[in-house]
PyMOL CGO cylinders between C-alpha atoms (Angstrom):
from pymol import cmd
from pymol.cgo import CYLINDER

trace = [
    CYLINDER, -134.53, 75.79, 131.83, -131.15, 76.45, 133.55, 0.3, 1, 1, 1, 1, 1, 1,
    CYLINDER, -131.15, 76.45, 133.55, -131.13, 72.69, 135.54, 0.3, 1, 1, 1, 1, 1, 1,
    CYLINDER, -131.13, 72.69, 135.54, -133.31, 70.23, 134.12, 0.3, 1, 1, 1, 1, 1, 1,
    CYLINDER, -133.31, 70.23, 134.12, -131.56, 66.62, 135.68, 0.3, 1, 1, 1, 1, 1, 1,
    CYLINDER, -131.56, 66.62, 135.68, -132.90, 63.19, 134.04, 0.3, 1, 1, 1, 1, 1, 1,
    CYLINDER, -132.90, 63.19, 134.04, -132.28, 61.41, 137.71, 0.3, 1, 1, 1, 1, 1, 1,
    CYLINDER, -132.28, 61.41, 137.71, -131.40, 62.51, 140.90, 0.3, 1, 1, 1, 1, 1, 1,
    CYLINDER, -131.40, 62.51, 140.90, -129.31, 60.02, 143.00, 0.3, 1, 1, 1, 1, 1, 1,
    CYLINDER, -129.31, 60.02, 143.00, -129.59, 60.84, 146.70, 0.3, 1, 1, 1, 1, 1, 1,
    CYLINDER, -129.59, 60.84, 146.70, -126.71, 59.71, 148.90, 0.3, 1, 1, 1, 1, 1, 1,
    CYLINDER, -126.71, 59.71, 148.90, -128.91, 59.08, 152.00, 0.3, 1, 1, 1, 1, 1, 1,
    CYLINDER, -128.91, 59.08, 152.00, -126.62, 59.29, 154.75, 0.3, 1, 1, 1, 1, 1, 1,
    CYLINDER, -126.62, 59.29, 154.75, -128.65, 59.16, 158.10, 0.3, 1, 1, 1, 1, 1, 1,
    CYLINDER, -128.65, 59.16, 158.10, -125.94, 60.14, 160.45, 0.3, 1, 1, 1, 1, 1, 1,
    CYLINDER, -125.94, 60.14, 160.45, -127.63, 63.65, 160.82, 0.3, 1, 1, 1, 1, 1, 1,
    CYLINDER, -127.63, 63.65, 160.82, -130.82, 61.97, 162.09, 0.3, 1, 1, 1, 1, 1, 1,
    CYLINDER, -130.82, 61.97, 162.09, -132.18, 62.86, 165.35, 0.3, 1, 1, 1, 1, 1, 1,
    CYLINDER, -132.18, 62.86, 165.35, -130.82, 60.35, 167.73, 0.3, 1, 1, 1, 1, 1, 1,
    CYLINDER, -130.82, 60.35, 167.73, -127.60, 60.06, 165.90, 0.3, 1, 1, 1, 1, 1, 1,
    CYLINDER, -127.60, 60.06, 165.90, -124.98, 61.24, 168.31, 0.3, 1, 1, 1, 1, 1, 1,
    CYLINDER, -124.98, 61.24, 168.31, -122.11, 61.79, 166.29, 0.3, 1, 1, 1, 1, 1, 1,
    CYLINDER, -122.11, 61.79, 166.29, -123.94, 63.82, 163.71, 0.3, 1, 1, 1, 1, 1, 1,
    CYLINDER, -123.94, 63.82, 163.71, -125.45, 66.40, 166.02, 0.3, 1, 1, 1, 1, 1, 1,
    CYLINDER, -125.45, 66.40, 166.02, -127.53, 67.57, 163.65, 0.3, 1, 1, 1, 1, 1, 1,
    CYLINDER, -127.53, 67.57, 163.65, -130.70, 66.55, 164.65, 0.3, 1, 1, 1, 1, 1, 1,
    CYLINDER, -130.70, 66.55, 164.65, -132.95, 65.91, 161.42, 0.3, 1, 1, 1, 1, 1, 1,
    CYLINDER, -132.95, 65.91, 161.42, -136.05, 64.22, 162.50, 0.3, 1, 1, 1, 1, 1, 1,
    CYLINDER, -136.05, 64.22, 162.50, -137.64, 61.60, 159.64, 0.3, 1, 1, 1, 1, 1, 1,
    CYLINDER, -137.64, 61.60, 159.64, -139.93, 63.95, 158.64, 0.3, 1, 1, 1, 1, 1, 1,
    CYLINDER, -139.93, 63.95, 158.64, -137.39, 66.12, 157.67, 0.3, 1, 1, 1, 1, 1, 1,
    CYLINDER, -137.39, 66.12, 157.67, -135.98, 63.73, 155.34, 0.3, 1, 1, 1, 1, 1, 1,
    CYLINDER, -135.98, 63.73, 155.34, -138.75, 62.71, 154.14, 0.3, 1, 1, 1, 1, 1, 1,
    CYLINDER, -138.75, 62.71, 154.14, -139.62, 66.34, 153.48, 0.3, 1, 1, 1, 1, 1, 1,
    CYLINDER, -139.62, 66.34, 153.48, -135.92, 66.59, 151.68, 0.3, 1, 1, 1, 1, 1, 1,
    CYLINDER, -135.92, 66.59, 151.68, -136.87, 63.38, 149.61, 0.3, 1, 1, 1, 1, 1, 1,
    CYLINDER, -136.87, 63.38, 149.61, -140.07, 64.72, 148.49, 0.3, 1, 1, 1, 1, 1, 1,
    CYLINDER, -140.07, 64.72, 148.49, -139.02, 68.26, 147.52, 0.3, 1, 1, 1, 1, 1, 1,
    CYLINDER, -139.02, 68.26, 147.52, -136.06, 66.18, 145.27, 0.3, 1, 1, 1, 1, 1, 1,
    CYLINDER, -136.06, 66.18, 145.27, -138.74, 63.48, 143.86, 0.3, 1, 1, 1, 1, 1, 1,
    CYLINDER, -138.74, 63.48, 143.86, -139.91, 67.06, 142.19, 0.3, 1, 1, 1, 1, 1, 1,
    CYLINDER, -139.91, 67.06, 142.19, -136.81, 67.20, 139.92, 0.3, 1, 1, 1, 1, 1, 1,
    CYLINDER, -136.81, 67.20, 139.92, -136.04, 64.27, 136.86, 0.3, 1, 1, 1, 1, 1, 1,
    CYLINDER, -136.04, 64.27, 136.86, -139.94, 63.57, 137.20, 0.3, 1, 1, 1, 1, 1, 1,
    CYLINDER, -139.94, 63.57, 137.20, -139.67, 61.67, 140.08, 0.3, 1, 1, 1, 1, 1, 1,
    CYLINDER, -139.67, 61.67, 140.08, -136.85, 59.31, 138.76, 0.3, 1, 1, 1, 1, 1, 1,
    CYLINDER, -136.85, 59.31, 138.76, -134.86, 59.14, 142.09, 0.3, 1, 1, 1, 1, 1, 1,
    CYLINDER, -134.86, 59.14, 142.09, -132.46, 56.28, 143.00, 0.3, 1, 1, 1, 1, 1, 1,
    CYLINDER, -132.46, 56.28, 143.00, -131.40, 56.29, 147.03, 0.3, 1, 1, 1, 1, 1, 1,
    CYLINDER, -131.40, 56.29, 147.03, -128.57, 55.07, 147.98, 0.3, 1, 1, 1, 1, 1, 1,
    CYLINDER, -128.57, 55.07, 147.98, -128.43, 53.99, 151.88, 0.3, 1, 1, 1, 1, 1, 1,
    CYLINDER, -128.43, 53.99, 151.88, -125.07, 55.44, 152.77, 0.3, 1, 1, 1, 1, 1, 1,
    CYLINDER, -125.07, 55.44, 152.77, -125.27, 54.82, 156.81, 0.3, 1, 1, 1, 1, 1, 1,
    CYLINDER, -125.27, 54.82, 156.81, -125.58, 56.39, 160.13, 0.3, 1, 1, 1, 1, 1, 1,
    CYLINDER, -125.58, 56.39, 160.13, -124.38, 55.59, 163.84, 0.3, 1, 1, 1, 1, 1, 1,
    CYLINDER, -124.38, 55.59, 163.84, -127.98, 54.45, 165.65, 0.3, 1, 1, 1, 1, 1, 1,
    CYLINDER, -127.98, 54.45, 165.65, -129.97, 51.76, 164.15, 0.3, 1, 1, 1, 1, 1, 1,
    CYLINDER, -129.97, 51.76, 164.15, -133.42, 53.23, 165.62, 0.3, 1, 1, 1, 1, 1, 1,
    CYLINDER, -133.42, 53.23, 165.62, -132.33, 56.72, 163.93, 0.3, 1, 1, 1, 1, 1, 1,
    CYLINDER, -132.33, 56.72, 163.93, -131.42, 55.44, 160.68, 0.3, 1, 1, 1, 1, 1, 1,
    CYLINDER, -131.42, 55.44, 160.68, -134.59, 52.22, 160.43, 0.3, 1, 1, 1, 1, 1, 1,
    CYLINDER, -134.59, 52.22, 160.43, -136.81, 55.11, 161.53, 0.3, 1, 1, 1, 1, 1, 1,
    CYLINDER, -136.81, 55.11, 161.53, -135.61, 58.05, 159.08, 0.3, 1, 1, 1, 1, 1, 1,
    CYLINDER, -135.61, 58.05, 159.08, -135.39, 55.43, 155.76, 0.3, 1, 1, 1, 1, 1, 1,
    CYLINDER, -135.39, 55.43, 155.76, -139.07, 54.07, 156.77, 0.3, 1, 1, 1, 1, 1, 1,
    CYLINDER, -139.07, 54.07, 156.77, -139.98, 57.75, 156.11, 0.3, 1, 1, 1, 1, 1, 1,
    CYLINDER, -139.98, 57.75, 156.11, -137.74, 58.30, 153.19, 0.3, 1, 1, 1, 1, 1, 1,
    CYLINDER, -137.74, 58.30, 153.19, -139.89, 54.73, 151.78, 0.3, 1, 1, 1, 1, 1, 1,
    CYLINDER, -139.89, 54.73, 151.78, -142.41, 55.71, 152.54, 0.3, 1, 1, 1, 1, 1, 1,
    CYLINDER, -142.41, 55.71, 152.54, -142.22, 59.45, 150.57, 0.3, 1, 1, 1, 1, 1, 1,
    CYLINDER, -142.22, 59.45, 150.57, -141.04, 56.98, 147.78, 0.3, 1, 1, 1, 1, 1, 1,
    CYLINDER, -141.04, 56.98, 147.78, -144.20, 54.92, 147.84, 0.3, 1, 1, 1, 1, 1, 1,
    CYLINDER, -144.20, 54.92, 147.84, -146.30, 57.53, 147.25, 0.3, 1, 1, 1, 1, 1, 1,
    CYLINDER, -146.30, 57.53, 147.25, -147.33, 58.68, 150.96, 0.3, 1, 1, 1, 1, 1, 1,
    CYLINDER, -147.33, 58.68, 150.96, -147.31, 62.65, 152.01, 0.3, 1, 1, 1, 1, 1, 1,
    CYLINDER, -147.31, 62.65, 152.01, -144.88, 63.66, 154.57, 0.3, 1, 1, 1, 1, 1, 1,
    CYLINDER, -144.88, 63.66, 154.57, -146.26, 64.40, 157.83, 0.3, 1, 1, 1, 1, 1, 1,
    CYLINDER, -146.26, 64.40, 157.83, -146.05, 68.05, 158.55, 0.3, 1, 1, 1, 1, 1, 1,
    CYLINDER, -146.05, 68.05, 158.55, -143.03, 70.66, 159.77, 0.3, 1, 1, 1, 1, 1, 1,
    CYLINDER, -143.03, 70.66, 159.77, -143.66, 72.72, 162.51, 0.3, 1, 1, 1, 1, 1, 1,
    CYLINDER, -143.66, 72.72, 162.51, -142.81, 76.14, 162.23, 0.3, 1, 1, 1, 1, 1, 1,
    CYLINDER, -142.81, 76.14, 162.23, -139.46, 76.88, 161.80, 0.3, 1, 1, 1, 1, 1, 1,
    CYLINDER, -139.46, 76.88, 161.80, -137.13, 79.62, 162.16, 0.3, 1, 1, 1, 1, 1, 1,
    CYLINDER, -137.13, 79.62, 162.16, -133.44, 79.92, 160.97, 0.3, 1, 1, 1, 1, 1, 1,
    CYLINDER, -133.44, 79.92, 160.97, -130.69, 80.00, 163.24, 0.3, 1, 1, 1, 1, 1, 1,
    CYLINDER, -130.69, 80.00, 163.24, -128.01, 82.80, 163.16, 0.3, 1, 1, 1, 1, 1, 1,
    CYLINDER, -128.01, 82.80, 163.16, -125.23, 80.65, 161.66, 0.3, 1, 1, 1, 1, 1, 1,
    CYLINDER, -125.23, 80.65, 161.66, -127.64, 78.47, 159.19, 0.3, 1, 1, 1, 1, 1, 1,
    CYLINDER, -127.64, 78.47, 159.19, -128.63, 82.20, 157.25, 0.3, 1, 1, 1, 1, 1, 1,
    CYLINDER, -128.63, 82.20, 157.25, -125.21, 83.21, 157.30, 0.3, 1, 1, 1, 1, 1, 1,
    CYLINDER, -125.21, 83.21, 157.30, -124.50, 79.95, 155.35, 0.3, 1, 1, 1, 1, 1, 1,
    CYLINDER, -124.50, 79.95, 155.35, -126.87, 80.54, 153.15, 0.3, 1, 1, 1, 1, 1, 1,
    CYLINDER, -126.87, 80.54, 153.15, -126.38, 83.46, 152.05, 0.3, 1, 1, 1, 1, 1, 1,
    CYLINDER, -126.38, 83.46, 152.05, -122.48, 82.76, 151.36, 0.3, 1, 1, 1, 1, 1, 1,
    CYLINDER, -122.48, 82.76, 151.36, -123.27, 80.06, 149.59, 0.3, 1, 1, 1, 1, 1, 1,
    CYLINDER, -123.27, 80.06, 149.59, -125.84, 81.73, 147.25, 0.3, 1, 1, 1, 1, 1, 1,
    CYLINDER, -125.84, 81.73, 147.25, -123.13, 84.66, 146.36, 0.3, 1, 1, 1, 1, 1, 1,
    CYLINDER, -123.13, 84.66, 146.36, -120.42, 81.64, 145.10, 0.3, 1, 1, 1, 1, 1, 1,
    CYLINDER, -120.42, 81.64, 145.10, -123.77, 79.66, 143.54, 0.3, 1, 1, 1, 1, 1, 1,
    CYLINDER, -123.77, 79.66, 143.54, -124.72, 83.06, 142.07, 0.3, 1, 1, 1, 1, 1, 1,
    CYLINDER, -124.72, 83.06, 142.07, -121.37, 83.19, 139.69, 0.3, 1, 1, 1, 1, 1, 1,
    CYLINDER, -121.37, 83.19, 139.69, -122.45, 79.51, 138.08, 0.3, 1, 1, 1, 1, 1, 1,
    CYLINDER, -122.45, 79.51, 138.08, -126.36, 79.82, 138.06, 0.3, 1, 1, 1, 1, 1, 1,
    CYLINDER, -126.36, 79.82, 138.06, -128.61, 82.75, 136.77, 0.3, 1, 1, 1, 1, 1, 1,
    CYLINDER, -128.61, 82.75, 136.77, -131.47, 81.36, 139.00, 0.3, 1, 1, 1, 1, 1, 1,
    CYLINDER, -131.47, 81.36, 139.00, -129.44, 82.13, 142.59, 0.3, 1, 1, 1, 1, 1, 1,
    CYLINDER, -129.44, 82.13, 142.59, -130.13, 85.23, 143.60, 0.3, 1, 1, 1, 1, 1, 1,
    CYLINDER, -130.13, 85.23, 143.60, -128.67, 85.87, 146.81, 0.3, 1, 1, 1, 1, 1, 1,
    CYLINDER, -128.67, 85.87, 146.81, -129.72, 89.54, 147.53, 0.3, 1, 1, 1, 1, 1, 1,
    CYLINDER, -129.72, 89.54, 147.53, -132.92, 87.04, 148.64, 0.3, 1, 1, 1, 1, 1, 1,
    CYLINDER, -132.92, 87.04, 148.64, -130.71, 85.37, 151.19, 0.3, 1, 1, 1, 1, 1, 1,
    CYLINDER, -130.71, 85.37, 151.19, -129.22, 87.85, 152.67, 0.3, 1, 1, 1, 1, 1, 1,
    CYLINDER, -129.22, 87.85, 152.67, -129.55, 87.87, 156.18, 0.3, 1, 1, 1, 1, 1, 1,
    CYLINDER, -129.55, 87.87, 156.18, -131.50, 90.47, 158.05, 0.3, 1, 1, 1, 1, 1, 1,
    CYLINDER, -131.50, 90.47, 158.05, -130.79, 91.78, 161.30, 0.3, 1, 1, 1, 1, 1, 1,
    CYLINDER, -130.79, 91.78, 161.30, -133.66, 92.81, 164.13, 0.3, 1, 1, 1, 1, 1, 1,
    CYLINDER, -133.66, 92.81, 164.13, -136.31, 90.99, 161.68, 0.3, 1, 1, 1, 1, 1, 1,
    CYLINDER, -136.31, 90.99, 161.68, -139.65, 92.43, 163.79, 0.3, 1, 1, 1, 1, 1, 1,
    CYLINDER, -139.65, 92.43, 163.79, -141.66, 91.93, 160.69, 0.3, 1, 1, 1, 1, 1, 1,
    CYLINDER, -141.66, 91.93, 160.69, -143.68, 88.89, 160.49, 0.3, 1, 1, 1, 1, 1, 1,
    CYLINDER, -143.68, 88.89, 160.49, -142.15, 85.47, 159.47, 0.3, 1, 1, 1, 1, 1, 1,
    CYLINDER, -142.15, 85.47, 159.47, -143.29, 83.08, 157.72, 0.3, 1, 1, 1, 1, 1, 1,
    CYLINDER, -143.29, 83.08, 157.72, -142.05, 79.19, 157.95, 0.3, 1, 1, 1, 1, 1, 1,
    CYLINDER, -142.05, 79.19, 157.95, -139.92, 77.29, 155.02, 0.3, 1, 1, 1, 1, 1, 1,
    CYLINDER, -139.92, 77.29, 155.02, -142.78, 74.96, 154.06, 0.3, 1, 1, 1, 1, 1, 1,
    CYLINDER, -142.78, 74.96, 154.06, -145.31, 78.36, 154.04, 0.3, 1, 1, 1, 1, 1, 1,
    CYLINDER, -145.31, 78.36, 154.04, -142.73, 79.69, 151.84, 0.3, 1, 1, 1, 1, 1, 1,
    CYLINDER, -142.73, 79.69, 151.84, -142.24, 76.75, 149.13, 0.3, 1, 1, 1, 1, 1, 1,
    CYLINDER, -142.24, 76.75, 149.13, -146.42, 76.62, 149.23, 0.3, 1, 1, 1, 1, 1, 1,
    CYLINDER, -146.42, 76.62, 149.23, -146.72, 79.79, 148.12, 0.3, 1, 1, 1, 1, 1, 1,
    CYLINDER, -146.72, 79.79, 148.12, -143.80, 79.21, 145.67, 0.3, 1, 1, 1, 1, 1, 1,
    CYLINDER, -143.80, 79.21, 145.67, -145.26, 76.58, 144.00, 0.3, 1, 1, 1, 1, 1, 1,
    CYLINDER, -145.26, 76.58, 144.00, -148.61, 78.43, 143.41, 0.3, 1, 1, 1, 1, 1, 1,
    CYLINDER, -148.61, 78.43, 143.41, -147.18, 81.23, 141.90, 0.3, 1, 1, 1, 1, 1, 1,
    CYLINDER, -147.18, 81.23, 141.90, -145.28, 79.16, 139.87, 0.3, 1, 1, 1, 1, 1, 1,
    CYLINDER, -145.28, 79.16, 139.87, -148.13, 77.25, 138.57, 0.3, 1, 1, 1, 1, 1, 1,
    CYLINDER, -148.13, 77.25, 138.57, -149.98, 80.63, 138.34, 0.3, 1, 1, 1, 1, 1, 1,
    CYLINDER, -149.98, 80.63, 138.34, -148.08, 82.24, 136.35, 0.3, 1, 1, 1, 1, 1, 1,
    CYLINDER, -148.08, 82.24, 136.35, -146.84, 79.52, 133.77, 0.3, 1, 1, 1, 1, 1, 1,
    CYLINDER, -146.84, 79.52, 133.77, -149.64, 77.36, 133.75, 0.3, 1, 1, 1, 1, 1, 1,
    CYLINDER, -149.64, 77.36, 133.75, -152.77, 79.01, 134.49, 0.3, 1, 1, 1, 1, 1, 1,
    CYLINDER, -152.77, 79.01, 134.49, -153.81, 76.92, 137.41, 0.3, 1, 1, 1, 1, 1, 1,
    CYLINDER, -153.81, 76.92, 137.41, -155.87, 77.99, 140.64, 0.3, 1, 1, 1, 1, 1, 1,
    CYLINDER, -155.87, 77.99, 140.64, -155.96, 76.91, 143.65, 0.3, 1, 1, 1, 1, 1, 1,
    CYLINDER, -155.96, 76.91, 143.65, -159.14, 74.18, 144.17, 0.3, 1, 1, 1, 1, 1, 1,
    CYLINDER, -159.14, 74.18, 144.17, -161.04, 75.24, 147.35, 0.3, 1, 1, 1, 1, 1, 1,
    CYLINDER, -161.04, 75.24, 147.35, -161.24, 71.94, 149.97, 0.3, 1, 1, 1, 1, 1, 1,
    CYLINDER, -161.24, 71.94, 149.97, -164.12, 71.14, 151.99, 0.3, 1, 1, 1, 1, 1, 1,
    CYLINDER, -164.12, 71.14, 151.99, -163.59, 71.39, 155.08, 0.3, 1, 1, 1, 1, 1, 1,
    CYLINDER, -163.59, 71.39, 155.08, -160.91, 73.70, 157.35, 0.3, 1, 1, 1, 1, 1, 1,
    CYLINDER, -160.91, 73.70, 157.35, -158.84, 71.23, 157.99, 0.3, 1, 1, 1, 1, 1, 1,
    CYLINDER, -158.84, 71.23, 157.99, -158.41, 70.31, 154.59, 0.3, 1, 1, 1, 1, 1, 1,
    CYLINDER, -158.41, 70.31, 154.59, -157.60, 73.43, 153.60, 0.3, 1, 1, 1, 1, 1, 1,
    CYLINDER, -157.60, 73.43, 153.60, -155.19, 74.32, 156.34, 0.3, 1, 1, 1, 1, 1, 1,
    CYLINDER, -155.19, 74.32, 156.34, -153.18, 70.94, 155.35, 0.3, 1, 1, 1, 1, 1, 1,
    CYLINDER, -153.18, 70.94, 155.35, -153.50, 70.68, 151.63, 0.3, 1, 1, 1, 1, 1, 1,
    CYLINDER, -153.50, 70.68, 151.63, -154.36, 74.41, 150.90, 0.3, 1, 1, 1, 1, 1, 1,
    CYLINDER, -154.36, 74.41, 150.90, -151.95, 75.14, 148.07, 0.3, 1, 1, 1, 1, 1, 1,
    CYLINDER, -151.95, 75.14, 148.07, -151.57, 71.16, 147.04, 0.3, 1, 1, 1, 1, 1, 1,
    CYLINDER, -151.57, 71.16, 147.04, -154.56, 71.19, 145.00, 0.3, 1, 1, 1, 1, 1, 1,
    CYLINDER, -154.56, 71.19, 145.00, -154.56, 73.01, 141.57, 0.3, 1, 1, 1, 1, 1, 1,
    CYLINDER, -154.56, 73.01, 141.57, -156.57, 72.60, 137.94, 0.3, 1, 1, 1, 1, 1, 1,
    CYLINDER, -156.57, 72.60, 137.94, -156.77, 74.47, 134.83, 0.3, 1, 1, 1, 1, 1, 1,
]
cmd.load_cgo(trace, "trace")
């Protein structure tokens, strides 16, 4: 395995929360708590979070509640859909070709932006989903579990898995 940490430390910085001013950047709780859960995925879970700070109280009290709460054991609340901005893919994509020299795993002929994209999209959490069941597919032999009801399955769809 090309990155296999023993412990991710997470310099948790809320000045890019929503609310935040200064940061203008807008990153609701969810979407840190989202961030902390995708990282609890990496060392097994052993994560150490380090407040760093933030400009508004109610951004910062409301965005570590979520990032607790992730760490307790609780699911993030949903995304909505998402789309990436112009400059955001650009980003990306450049910093996938430097990544790309260091790690065998970057491939960034997959980030490479697209222009007129007509085709249909699909959003960043759809995308990890369906990720994740290949993954466990293909190197584990496990299938999705079929849930109960529709809303089950439209929430927890690709969550589920057994041998």
């Amino acid at each position: 395995m090309e990155f296999a940490p023993e412990l991710v430390i997470i310099s948790a910085g809320f000045d890019a929360a929503e609310g935040d001013d200064l940061g203008e950047c807008h990153v609701t709780p969810t979407g840190y708590a989202h961030m902390t859960h995708m990282l609890a995925g990496l060392a097994g879970g052993r994560l150490v979070v380090a407040l760093e700070g933030g400009y508004n109280l109610d951004s910062i009290s409301n965005s570590a509640l979520a990032v607790a709460g992730v760490l307790l054991g609780e699911a993030p609340d949903p995304l909505p859909p998402m789309i990436a901005g112009e400059a955001a893919t650009e980003t990306v994509f450049l910093v996938a070709q430097q990544q790309s020299k260091y790690w065998k795993s970057v491939d960034p002929k997959a980030c490479e932006p697209r222009e007129g994209l007509e085709e249909i999209t699909f959003s960043i959490p759809e995308i990890l989903k369906a990720h994740r069941q290949h993954y466990l597919y293909t190197h584990h032999d496990m299938m999705q579990v079929p849930l109960i009801t529709a809303e089950l399955e439209k929430r927890f769809s690709t969550q589920i898995m057994c041998t």
